[in-house]
C-alpha positions, 0 to 999 in steps of 0.5 A: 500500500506504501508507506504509512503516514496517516493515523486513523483515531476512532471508538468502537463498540465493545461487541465490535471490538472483541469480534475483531480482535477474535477474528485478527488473532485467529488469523495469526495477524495484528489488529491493526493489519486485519483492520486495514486490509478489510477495509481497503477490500471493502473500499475497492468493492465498493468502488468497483460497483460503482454504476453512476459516473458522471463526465463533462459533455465534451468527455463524454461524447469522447467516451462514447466516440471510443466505445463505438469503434470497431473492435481491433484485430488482435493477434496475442489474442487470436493465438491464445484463445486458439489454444485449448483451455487448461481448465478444461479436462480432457 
């Protein structure tokens, strides 16, 4: 993630605390890393889902300019899908 330079302060409820200090030590991991790292999970998820965007008219009518075009020919592509799928048995 990089370096840390922040500090995140804050209260939690007891219930909530001793769930999690449960879970982060069945995990063998720091309270402070499984916090972190469920949180980041939770905020690329969130993100990811995102449906509604919004662009300036110009951009958009770029967006939509680049979505019309049609598809390029793409020779790494065309080899790979030519081999047989390794998740298929045989």
């Amino acid at each position: 993630m990089g370096q840390v330079s922040e500090r995140w302060d804050f209260r939690v409820a007891a219930e909530a605390d001793r769930l999690v200090r449960r879970a982060a030590e069945s995990a063998n991991r720091t309270l402070t890393d499984f916090v972190l790292d469920a949180a980041v999970l939770e905020a690329e998820r969130v993100l990811a889902d995102r449906r509604h965007f919004e662009l300036a008219p110009e951009q958009w009518a770029r967006f939509v300019e680049i979505i019309d075009r049609p598809p390029r020919e793409s020779p790494g592509l065309k080899r790979l899908f030519s081999r047989p799928s390794i998740f298929v048995q045989k």
